[in-house]
mmCIF file as gemmi writes it, N, C-alpha and C atoms, coordinates in Angstrom:
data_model
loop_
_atom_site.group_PDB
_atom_site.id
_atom_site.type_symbol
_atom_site.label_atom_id
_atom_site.label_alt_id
_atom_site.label_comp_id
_atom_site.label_asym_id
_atom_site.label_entity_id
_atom_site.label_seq_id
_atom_site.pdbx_PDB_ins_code
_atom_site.Cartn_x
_atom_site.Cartn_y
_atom_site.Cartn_z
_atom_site.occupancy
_atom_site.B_iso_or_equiv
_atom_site.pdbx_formal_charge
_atom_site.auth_seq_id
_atom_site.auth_asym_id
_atom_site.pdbx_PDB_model_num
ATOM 1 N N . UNK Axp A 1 ? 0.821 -1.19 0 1 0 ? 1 A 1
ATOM 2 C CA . UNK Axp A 1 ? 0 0 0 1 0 ? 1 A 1
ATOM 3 C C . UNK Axp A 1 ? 0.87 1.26 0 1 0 ? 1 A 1
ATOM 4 N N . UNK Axp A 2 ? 2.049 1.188 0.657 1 0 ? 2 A 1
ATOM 5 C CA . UNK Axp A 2 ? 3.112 2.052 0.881 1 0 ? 2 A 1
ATOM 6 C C . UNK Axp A 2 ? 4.207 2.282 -0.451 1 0 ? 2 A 1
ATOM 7 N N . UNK Axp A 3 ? 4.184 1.763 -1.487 1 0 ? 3 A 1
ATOM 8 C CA . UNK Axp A 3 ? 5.164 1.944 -2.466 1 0 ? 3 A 1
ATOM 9 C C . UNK Axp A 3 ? 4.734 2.903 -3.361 1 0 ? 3 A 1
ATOM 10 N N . UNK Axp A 4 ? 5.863 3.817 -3.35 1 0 ? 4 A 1
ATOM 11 C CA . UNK Axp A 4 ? 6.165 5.079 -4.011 1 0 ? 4 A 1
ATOM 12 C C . UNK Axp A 4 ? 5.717 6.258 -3.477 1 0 ? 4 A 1
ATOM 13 N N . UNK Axp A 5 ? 4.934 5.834 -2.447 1 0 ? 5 A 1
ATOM 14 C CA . UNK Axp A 5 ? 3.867 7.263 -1.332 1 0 ? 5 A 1
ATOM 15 C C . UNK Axp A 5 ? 5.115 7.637 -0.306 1 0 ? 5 A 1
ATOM 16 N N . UNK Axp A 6 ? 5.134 9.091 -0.016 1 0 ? 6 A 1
ATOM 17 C CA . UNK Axp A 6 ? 5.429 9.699 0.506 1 0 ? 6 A 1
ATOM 18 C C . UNK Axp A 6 ? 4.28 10.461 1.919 1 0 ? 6 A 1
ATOM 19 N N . UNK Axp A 7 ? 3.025 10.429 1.309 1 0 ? 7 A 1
ATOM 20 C CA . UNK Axp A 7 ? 2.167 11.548 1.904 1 0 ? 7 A 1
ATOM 21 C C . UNK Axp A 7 ? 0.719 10.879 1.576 1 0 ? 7 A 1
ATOM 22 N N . UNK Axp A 8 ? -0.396 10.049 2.523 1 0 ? 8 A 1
ATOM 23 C CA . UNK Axp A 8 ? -1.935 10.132 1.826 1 0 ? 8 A 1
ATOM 24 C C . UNK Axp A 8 ? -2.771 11.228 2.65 1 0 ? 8 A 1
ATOM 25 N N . UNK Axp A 9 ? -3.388 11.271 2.139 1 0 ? 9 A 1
ATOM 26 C CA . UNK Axp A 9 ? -4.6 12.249 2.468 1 0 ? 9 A 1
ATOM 27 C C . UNK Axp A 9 ? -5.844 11.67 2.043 1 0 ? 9 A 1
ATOM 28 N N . UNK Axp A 10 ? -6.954 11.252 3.256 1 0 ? 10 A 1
ATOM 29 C CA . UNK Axp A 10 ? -7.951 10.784 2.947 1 0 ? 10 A 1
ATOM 30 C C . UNK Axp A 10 ? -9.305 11.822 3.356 1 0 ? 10 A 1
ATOM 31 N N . UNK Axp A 11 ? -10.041 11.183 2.489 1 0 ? 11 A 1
ATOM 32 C CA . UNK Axp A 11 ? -11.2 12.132 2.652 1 0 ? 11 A 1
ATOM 33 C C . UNK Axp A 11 ? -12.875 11.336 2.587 1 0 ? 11 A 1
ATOM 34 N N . UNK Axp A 12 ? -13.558 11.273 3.172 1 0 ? 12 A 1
ATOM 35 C CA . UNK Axp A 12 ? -14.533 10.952 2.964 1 0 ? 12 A 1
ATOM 36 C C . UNK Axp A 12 ? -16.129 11.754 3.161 1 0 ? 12 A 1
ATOM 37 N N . UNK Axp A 13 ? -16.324 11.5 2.399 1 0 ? 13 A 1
ATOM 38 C CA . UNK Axp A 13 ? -18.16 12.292 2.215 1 0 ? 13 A 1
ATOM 39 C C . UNK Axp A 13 ? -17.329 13.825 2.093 1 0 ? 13 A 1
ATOM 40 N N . UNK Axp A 14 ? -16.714 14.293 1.368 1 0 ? 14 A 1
ATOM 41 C CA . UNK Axp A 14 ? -16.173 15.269 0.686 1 0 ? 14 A 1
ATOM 42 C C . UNK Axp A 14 ? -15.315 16.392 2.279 1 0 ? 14 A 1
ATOM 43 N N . UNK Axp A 15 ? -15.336 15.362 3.315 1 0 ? 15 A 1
ATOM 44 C CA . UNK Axp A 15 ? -14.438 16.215 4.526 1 0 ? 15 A 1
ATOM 45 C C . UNK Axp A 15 ? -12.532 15.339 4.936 1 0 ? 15 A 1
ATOM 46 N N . UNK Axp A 16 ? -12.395 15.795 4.59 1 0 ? 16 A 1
ATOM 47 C CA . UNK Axp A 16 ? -10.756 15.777 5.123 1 0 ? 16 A 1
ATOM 48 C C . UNK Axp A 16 ? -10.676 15.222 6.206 1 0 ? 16 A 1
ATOM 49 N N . UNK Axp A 17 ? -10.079 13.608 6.369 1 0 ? 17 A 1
ATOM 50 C CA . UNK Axp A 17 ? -10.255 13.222 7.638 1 0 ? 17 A 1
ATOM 51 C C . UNK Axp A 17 ? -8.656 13.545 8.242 1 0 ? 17 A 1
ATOM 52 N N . UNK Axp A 18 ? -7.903 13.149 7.102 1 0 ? 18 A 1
ATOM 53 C CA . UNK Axp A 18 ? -6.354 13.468 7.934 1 0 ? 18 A 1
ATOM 54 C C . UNK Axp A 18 ? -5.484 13.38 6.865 1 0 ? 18 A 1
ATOM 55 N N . UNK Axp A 19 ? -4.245 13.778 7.087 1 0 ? 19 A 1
ATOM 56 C CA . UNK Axp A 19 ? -2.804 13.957 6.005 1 0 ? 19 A 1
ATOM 57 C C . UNK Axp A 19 ? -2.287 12.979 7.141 1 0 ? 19 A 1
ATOM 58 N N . UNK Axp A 20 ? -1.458 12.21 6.515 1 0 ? 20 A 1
ATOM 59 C CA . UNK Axp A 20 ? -0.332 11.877 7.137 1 0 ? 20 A 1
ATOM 60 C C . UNK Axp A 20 ? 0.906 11.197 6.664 1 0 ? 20 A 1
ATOM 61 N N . UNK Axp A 21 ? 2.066 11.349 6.944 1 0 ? 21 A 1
ATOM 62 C CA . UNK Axp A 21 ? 3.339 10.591 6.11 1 0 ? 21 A 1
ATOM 63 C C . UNK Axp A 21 ? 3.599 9.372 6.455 1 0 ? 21 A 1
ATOM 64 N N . UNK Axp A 22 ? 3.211 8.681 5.39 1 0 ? 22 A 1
ATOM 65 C CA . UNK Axp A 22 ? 3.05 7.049 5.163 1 0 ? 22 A 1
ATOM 66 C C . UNK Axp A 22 ? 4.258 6.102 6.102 1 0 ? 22 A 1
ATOM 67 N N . UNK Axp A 23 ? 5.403 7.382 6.253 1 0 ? 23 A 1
ATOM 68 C CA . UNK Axp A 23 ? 6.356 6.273 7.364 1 0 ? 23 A 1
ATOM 69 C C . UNK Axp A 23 ? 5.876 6.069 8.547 1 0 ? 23 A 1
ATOM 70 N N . UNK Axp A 24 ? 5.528 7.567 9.276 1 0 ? 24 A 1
ATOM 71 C CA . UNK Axp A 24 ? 4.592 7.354 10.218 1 0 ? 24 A 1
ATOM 72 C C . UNK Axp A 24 ? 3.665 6.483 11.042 1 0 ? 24 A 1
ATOM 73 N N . UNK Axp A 25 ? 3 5.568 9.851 1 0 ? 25 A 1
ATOM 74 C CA . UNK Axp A 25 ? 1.664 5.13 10.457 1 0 ? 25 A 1
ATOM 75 C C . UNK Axp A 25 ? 1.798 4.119 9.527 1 0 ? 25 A 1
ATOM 76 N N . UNK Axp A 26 ? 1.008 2.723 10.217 1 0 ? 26 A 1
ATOM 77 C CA . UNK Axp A 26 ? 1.202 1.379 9.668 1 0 ? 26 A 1
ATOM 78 C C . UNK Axp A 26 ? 0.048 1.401 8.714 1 0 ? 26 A 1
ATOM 79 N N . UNK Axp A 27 ? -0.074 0.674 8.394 1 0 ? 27 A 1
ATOM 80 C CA . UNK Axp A 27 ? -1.248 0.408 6.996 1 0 ? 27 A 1
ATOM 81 C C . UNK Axp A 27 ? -2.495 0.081 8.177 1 0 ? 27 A 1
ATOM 82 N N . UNK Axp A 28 ? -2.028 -0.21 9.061 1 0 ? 28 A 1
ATOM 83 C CA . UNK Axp A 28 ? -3.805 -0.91 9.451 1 0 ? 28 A 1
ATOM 84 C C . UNK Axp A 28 ? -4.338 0.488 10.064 1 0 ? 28 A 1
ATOM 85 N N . UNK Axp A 29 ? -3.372 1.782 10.619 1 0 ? 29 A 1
ATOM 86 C CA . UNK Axp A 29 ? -3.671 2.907 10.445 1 0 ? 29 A 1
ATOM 87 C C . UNK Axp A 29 ? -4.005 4.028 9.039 1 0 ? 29 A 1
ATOM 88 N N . UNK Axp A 30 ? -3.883 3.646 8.351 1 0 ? 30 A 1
ATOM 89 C CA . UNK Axp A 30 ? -4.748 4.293 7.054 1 0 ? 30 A 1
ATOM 90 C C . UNK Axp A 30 ? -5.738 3.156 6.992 1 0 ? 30 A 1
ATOM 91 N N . UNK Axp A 31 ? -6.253 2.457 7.281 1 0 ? 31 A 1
ATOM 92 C CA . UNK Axp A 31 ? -7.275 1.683 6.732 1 0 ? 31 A 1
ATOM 93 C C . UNK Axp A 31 ? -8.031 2.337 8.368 1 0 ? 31 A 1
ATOM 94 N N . UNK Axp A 32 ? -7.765 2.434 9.214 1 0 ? 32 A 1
ATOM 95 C CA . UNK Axp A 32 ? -8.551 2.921 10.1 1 0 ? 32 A 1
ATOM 96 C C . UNK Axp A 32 ? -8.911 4.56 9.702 1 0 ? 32 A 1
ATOM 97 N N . UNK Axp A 33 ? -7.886 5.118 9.217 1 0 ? 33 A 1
ATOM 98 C CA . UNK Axp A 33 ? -8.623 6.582 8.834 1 0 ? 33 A 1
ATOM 99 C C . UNK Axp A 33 ? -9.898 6.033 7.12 1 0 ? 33 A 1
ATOM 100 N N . UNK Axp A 34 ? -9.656 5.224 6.456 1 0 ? 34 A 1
ATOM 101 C CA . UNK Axp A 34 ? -10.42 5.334 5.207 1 0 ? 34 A 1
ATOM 102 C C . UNK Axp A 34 ? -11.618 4.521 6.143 1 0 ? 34 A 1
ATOM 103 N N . UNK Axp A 35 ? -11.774 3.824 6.631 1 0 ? 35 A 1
ATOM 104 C CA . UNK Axp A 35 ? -12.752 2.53 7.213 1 0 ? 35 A 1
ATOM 105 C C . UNK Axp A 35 ? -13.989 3.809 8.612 1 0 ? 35 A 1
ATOM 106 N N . UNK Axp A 36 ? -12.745 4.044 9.641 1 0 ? 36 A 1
ATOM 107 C CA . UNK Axp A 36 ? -13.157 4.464 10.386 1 0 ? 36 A 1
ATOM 108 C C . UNK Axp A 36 ? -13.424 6.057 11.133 1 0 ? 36 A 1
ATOM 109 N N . UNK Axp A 37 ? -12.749 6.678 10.123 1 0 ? 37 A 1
ATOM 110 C CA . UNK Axp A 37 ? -12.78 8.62 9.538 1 0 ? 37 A 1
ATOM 111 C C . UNK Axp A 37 ? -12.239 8.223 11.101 1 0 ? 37 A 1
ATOM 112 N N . UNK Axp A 38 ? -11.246 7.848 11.455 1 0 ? 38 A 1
ATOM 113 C CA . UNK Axp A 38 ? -10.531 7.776 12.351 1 0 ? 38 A 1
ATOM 114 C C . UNK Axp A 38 ? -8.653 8.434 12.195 1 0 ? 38 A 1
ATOM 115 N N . UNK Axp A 39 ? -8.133 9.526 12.679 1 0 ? 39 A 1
ATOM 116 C CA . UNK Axp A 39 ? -7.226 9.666 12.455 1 0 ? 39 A 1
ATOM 117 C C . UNK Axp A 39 ? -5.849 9.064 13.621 1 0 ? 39 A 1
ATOM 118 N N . UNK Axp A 40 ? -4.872 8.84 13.049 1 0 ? 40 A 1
ATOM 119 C CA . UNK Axp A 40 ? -4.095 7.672 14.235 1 0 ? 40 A 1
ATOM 120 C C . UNK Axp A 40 ? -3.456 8.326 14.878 1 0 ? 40 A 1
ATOM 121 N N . UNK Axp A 41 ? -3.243 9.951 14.828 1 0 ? 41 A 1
ATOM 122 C CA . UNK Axp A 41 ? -2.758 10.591 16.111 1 0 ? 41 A 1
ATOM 123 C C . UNK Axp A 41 ? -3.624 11.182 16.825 1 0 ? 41 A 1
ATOM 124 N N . UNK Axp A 42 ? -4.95 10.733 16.389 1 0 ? 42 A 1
ATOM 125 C CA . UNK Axp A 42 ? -6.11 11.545 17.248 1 0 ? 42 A 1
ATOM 126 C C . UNK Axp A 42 ? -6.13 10.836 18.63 1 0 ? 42 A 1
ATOM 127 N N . UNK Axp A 43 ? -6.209 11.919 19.939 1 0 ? 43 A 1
ATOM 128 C CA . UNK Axp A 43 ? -6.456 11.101 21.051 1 0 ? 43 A 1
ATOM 129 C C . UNK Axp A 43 ? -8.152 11.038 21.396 1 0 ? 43 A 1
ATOM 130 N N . UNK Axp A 44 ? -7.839 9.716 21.946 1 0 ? 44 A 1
ATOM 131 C CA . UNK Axp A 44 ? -9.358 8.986 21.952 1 0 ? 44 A 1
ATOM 132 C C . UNK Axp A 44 ? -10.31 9.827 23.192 1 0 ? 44 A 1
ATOM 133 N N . UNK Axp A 45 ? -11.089 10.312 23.29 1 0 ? 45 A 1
ATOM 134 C CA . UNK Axp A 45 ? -12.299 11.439 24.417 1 0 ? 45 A 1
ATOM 135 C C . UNK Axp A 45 ? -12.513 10.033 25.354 1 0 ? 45 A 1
């Protein structure tokens, strides 16, 4: 999922859920921001 990315940015229902640099954050964290408009440095309330 990570080859040749530097940077994703996901968005769903036309709002910006998060940027983040793909070294950063594991794949099962972008599938939690596309799946769960969940961002992986967000702290949990």
């Amino acid at each position: 999922m990570k080859l040749f990315k530097t940077a994703a940015a996901v968005m769903k229902n036309g709002k910006l859920v998060g940027t983040v640099d793909v070294d950063s954050v594991t794949d099962d964290d972008l599938l939690s921001m596309i799946i769960l408009c969940k961002h992986p440095h967000q702290k949990e309330a």
